[in-house]
ROKOL-534975 format. One record per residue (C-alpha): residue number from 1; x, y, z. Coordinates in Angstrom, 2 decimals. Layout:
<nodes>
NODE; NUM; X; Y; Z $
...
</nodes>
This chain:
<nodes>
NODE; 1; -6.91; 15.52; -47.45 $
NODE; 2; -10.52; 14.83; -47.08 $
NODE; 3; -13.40; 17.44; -46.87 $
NODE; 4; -14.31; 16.42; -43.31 $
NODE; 5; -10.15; 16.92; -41.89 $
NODE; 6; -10.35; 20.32; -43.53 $
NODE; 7; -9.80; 22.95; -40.94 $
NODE; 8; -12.46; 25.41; -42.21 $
NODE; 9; -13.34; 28.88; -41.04 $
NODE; 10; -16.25; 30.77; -41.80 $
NODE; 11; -17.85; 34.24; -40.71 $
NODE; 12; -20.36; 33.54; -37.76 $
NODE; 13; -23.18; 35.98; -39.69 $
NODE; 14; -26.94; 35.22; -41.35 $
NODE; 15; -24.99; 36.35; -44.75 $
NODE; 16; -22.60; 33.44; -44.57 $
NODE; 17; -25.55; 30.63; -43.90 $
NODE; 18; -26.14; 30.43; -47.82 $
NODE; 19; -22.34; 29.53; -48.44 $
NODE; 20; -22.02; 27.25; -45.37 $
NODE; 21; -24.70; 24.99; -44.50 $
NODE; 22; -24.56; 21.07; -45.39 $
NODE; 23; -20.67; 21.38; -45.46 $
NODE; 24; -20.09; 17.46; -44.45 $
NODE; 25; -17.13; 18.42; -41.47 $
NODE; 26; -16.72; 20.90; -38.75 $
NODE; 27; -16.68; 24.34; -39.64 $
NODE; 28; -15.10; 27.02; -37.09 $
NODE; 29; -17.36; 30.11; -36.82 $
NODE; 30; -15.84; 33.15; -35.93 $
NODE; 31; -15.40; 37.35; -36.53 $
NODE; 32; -14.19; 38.31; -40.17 $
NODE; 33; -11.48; 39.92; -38.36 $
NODE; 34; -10.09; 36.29; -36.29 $
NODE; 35; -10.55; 34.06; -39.12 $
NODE; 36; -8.28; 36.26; -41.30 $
NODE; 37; -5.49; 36.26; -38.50 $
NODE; 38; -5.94; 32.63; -38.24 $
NODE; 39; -6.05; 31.60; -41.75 $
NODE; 40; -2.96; 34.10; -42.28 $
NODE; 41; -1.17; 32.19; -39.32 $
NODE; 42; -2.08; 28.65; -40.95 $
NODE; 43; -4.57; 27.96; -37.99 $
NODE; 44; -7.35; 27.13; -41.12 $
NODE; 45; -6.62; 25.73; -44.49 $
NODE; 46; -9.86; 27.45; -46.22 $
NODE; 47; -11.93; 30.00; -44.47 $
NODE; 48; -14.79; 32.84; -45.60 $
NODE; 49; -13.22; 36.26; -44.89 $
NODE; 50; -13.07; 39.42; -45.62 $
NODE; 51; -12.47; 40.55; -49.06 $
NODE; 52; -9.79; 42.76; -47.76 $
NODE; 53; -7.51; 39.99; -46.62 $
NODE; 54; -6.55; 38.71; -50.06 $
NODE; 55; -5.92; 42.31; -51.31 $
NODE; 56; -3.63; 43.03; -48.19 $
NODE; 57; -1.80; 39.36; -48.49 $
NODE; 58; -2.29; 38.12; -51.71 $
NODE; 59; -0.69; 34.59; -51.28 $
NODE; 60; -4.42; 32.41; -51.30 $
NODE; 61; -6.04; 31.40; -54.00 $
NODE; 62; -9.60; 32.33; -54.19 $
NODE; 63; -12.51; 29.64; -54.87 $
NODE; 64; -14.22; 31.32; -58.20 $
NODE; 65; -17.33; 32.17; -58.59 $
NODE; 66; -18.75; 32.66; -55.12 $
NODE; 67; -18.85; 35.76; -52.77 $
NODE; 68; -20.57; 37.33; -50.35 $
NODE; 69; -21.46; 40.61; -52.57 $
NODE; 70; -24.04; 43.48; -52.85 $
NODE; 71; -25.11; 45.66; -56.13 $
NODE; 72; -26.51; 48.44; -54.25 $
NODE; 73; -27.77; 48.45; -50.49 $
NODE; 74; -26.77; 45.51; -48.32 $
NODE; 75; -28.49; 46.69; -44.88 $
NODE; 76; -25.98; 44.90; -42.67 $
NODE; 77; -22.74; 47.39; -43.44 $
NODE; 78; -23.74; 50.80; -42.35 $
NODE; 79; -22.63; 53.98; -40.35 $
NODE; 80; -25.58; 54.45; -37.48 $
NODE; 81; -25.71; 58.20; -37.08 $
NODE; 82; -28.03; 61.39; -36.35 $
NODE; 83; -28.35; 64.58; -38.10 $
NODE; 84; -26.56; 65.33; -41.54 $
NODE; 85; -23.40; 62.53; -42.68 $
NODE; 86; -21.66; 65.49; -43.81 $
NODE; 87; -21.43; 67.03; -40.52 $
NODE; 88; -20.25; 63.67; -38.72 $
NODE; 89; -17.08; 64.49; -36.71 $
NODE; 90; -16.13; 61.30; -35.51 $
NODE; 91; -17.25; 57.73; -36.19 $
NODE; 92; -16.75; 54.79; -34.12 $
NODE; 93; -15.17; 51.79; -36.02 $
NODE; 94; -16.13; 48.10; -35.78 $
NODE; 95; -12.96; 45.91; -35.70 $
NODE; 96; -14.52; 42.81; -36.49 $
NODE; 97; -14.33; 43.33; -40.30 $
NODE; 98; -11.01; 45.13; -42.14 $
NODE; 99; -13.20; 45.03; -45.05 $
NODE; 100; -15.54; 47.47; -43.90 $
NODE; 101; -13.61; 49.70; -42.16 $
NODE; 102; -11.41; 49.95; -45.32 $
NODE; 103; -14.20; 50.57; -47.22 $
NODE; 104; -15.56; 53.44; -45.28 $
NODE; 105; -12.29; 54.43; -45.47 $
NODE; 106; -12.15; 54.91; -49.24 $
NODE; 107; -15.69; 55.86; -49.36 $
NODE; 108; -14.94; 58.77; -47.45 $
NODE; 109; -11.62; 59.86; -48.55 $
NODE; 110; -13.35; 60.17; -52.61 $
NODE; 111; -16.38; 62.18; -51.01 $
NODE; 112; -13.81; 64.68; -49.16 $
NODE; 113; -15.38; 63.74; -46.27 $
NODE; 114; -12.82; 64.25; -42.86 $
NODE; 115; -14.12; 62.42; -39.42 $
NODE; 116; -12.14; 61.05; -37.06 $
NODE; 117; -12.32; 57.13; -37.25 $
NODE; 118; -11.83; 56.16; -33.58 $
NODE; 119; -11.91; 52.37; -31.99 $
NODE; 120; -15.12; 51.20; -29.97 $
NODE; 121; -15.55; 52.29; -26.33 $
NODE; 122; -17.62; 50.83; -23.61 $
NODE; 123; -20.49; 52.95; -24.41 $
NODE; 124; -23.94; 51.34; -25.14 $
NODE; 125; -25.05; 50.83; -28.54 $
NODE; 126; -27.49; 53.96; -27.94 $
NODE; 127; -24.63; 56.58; -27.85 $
NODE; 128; -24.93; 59.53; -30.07 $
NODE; 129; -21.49; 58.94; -31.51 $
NODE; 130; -21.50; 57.47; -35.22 $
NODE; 131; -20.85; 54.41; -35.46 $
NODE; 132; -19.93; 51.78; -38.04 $
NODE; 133; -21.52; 48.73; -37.49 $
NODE; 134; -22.05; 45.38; -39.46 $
NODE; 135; -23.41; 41.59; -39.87 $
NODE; 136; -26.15; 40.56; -37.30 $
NODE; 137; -25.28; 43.07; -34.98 $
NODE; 138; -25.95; 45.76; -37.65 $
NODE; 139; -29.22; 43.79; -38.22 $
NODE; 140; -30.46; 44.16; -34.77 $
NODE; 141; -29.49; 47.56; -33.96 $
NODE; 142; -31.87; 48.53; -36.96 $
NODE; 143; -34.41; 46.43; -36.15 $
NODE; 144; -34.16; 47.58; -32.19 $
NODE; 145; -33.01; 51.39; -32.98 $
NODE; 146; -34.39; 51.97; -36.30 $
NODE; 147; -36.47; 55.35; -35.52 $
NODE; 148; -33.41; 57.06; -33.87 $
NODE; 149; -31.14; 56.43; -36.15 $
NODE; 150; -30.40; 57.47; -40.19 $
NODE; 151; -28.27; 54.26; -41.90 $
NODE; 152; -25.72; 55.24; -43.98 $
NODE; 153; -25.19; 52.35; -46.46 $
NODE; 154; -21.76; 51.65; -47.65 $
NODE; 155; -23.08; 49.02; -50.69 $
NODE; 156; -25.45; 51.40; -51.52 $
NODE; 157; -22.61; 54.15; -51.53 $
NODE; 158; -20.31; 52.09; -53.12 $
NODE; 159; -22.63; 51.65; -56.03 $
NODE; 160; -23.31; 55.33; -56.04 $
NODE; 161; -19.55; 55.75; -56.80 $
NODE; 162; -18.36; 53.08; -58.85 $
NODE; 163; -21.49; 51.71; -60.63 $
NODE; 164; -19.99; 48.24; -59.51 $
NODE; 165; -20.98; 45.38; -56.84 $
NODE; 166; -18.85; 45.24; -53.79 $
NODE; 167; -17.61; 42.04; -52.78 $
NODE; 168; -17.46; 41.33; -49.06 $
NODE; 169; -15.97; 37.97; -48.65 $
NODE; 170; -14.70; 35.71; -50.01 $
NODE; 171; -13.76; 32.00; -50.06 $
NODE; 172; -9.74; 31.83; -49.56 $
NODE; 173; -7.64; 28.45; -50.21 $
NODE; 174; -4.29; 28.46; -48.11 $
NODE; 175; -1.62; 28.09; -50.65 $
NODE; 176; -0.18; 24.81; -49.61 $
NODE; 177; -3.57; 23.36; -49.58 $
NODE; 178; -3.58; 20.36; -51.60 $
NODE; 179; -6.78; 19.27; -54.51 $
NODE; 180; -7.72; 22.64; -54.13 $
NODE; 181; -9.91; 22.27; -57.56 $
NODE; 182; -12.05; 19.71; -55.49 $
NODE; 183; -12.61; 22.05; -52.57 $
NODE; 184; -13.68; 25.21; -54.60 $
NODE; 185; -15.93; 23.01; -56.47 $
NODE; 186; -17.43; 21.02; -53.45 $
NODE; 187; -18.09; 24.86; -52.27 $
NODE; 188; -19.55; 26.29; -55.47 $
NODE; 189; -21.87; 22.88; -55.57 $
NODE; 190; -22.64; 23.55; -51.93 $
NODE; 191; -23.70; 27.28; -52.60 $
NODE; 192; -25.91; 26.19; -55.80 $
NODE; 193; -27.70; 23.94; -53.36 $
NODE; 194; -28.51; 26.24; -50.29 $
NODE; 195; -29.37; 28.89; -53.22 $
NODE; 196; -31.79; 27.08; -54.72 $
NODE; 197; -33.90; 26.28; -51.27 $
NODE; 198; -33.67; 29.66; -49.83 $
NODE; 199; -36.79; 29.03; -48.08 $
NODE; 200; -35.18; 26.02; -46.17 $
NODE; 201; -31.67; 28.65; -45.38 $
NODE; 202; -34.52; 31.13; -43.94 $
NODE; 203; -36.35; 28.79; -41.83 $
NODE; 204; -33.15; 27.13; -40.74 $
NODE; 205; -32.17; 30.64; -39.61 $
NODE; 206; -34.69; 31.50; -37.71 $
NODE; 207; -34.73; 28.34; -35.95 $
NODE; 208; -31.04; 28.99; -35.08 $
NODE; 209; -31.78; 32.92; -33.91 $
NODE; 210; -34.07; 32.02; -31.66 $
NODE; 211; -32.25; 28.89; -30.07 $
NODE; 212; -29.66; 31.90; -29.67 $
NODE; 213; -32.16; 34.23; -28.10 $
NODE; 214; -31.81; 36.33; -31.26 $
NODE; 215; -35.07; 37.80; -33.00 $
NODE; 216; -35.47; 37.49; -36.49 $
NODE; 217; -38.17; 36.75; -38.92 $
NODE; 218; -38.49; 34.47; -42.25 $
NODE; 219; -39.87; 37.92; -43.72 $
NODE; 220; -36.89; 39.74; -43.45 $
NODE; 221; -34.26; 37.13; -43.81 $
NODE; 222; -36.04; 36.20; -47.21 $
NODE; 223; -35.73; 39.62; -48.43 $
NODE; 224; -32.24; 40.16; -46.90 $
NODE; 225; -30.95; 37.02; -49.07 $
NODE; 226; -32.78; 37.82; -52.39 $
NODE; 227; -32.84; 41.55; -51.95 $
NODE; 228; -30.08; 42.57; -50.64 $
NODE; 229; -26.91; 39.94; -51.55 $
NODE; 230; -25.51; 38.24; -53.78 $
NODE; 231; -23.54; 34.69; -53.78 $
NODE; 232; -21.88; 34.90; -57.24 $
NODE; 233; -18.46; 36.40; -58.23 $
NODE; 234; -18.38; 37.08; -61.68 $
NODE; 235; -17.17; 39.98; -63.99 $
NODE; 236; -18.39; 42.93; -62.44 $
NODE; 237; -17.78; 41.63; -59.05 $
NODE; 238; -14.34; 41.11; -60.15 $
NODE; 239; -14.27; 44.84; -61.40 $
NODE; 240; -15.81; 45.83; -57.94 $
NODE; 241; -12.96; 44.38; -56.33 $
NODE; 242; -10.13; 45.48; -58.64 $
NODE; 243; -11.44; 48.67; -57.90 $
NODE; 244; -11.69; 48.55; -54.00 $
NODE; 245; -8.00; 47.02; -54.55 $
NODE; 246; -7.06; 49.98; -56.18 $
NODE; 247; -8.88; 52.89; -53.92 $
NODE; 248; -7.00; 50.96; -51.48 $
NODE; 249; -3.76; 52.12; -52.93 $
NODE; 250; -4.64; 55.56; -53.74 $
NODE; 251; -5.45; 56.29; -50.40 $
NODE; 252; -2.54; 54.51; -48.91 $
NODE; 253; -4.54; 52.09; -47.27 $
NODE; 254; -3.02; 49.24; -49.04 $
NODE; 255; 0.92; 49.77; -49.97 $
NODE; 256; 0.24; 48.07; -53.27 $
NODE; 257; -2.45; 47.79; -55.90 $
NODE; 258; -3.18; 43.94; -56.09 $
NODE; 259; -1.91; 42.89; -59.93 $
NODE; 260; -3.42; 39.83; -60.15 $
NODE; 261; -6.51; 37.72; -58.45 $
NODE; 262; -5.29; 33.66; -58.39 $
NODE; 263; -8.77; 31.53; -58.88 $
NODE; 264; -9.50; 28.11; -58.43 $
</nodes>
């Protein structure tokens, strides 16, 4: 199997652009949420999901080394709400991304905290109701809604809790996938690349954004990638997901704990 016949699926989001861009064949952009049913259903050999699929079906093999990840605030994973968190009675979830919603999940269940987590309506972004929101989408409602809104961070809570990155997604390898090895490494040399010329990543972007009609500027996105993520997965991001892996379990999110991570 070559690189270009690859059936490759990656999250259709400004994070992912660092991990993505250059790949030599056709990539298949989608929500976090349809690549993981499709890479589960063998519709994609490799794909850039949620970190929350390989803890819930642990049969992939993970390309080392690279993640999406956050130590601390990552701005584009965040409950939009008014008044006091605390006195929150209901948030709306996002279903594009298990890995958030999980998350919030956890988050809230080790702070004692008890709203109803409800699925998305036809209201307009500009409801009063709490709402999770993430990727670009998260992005824009700041940018648009910023001054009537507080943004309650779940990297930056998640760091508050565990001391630990958390790990977003993450490159999975379908288990009958075969040279593997040369895959992860094509994508680990791929990510080196693209990490190295942020500035080109940025300006490539915002050229994209605004063929989309999207705003965006080379100020923010700049920041966004240096500031606020992270494209490695080493020890601690390994620890950060252990961890999530096990809050999972505790809370009865997950049936299981996840024993072991398979890397390639």
């Amino acid at each position: 199997m070559t690189l270009n016949s690859l059936r490759i699926g990656c999250v259709k989001y400004f994070n992912a652009r660092p991990l993505i861009r250059g790949w030599p064949g056709n990539v298949e952009f989608d929500h976090p949420a349809a690549l993981c049913h499709r890479l589960a259903e063998g519709q994609l050999d490799v794909a850039l999901v949620s970190s929350f699929e390989f803890l819930r079906n642990p049969i992939y093999r993970i390309v080392d080394a690279v993640s999406i990840s956050s130590d601390g605030p990552v701005y584009s994973v965040v409950v939009a709400h008014r008044g006091e968190f605390s006195d929150i009675e209901e948030i709306e979830l996002d279903p594009a991304s298990t890995t958030a919603v999980n998350l919030l999940r956890c988050l809230l269940a080790e702070l004692g905290l008890t709203p109803r987590l409800v699925g998305s309506s036809s209201e307009t972004a500009e409801q009063s109701r709490a709402r999770l929101i993430i990727g670009d989408q998260a992005i824009r409602f700041r940018q648009n809604h910023g001054d009537g809104f507080q943004f309650w961070d779940l990297g930056e809570q998640w760091k508050k809790l565990t001391g630990l990155p958390f790990v977003y997604a993450l490159w999975l390898i379908r288990p009958e996938i075969p040279d593997a090895k040369s895959i992860a490494q094509r994508l680990r040399e791929l990510r080196d690349e693209n990490v190295a010329d942020v500035e080109v990543i940025v300006s490539d972007a915002v050229a994209n954004a605004a063929g989309n009609k999207q705003e965006t500027t080379a100020e923010f996105l700049s920041s966004y990638y240096t500031e606020h993520l992270a494209f490695g997965f080493g020890t601690r991001e390994k620890q950060g997901l252990h961890t999530f892996g096990d809050l999972c379990a505790k809370h009865r999110v997950l049936p299981n704990r996840v024993a072991q991570l398979s890397f390639v």
